[in-house]
C-alpha positions in Angstrom: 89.3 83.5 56.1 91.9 81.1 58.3 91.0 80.5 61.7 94.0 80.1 63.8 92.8 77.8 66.9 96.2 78.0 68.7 96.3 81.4 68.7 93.3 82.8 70.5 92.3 85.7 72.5 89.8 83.7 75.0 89.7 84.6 77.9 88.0 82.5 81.0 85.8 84.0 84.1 88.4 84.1 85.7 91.1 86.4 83.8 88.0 88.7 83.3 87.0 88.9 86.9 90.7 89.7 88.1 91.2 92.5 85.2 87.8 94.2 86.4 89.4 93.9 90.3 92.6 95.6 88.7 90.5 98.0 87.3 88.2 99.2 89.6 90.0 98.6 92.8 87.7 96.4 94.8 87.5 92.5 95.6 85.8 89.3 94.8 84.4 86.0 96.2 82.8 82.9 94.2 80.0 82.8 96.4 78.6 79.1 97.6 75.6 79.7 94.9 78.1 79.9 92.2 77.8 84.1 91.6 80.8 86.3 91.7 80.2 89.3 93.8 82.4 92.4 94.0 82.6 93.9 97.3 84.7 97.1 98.3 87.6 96.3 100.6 86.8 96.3 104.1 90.3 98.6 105.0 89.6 100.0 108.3 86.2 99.1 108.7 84.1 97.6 112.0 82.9 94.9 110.2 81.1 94.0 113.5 78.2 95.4 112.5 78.2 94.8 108.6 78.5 90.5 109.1 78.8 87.9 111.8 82.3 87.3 112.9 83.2 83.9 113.5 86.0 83.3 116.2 89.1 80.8 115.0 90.5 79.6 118.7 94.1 78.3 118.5 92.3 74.3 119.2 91.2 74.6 115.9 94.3 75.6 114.1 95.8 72.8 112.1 98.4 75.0 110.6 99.6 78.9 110.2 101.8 81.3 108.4 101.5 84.9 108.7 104.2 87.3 106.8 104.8 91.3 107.2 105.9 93.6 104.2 107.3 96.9 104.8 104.9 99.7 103.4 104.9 101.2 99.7 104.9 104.5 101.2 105.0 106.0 104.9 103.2 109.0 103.9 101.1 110.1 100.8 101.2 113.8 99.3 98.0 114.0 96.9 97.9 116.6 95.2 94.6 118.1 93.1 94.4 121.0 90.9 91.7 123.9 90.4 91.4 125.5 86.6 90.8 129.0 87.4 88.9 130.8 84.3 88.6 133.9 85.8 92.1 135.0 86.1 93.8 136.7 83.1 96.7 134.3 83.1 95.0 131.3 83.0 97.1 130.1 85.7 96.5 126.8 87.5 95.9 126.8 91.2 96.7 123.2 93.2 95.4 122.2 96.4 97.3 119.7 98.4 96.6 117.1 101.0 99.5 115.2 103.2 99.0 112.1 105.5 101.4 110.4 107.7 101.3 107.6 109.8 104.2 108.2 112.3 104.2 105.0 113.4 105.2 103.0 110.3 107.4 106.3 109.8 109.2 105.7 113.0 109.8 101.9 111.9 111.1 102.0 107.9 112.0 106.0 107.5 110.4 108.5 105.6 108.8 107.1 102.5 106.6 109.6 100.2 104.5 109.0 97.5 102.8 112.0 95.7 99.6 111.0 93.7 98.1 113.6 90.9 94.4 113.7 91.6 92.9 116.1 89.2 89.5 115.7 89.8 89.9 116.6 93.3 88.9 120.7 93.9 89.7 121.2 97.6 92.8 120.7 100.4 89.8 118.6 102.8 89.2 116.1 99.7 93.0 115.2 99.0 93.5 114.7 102.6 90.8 112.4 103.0 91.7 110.4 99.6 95.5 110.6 101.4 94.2 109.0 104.0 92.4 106.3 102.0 95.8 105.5 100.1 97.4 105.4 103.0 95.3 103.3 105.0 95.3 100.6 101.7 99.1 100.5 101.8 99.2 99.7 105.1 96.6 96.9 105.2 98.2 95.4 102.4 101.4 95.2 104.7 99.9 91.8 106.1 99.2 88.1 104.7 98.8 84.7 105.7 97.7 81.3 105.2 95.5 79.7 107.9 94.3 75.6 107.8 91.3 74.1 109.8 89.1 71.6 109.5 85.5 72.4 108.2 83.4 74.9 109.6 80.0 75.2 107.6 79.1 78.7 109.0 82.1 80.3 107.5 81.7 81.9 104.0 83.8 83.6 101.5 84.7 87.1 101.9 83.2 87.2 105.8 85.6 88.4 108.4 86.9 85.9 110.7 88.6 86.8 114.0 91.8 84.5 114.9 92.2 84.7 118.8 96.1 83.6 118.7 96.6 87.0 116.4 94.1 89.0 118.6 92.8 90.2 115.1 
């Protein structure tokens, strides 16, 4: 056969690492030993107790840009579904959770998203995954870009604490 070198399908560690985050919904770190480790998002979490916290005081700040998104959704309807074999119909019974945080409510309006979980069976489960949902949107309201000089005893994917932000 002809090989085509200019039209290849390689892909580097990279590419394949950030189609497995896509995928699967957690994050990443190159680690300082040169391993890739997947970690779930830390969300809502006290990380206190999971890893050191290491304190960023405004001294050391050489420079710092923080940005605010509004949400993708304000509240989340999930809604999950029971196959009842026992009826004579056949029908299909649904079981629905709702969560709403008011307070991003109050500031952008109303904003719904309904999810179709269908290996959910019961109301308690799609309001807990609701909740989940919800509570990714609205971390993923916040970036930013923070500078300072060297500081061996911070590593990739710890949680830092930034005194001028109070978070």
């Amino acid at each position: 056969g002809n090989i085509d070198l200019f039209e290849s399908d390689f892909r580097g560690r990279l590419d394949v690492m950030v189609q497995v985050k896509d995928h699967i919904n957690w994050e990443f770190f190159l680690d300082t030993n040169g391993e890739i480790v997947f970690k779930p998002p830390f969300y809502n979490i006290n990380t206190k107790q999971n890893f050191p916290v290491c304190w960023i005081r405004d001294i050391d700040i050489i420079s710092d840009e923080y940005t605010e998104e509004e949400p993708e959704a304000t509240r989340v309807d999930v809604i999950g579904e029971i196959n009842s074999m026992f009826t004579s119909s056949m029908s299909t019974i649904q079981k629905t959770g709702v969560y709403t945080d008011f307070n991003l409510a109050r500031q952008y309006g109303l904003r719904v998203e309904t999810l179709q979980a269908h290996w959910l069976r019961s109301a308690e489960s799609c309001g807990f995954y609701a909740v989940d949902k919800m509570a990714k949107y609205a971390s993923n309201r916040f970036t930013g870009q923070l500078t300072i000089p060297g500081r061996p005893e911070l590593r990739l994917g710890y949680p830092v604490y930034i005194e001028s932000q109070d978070c």
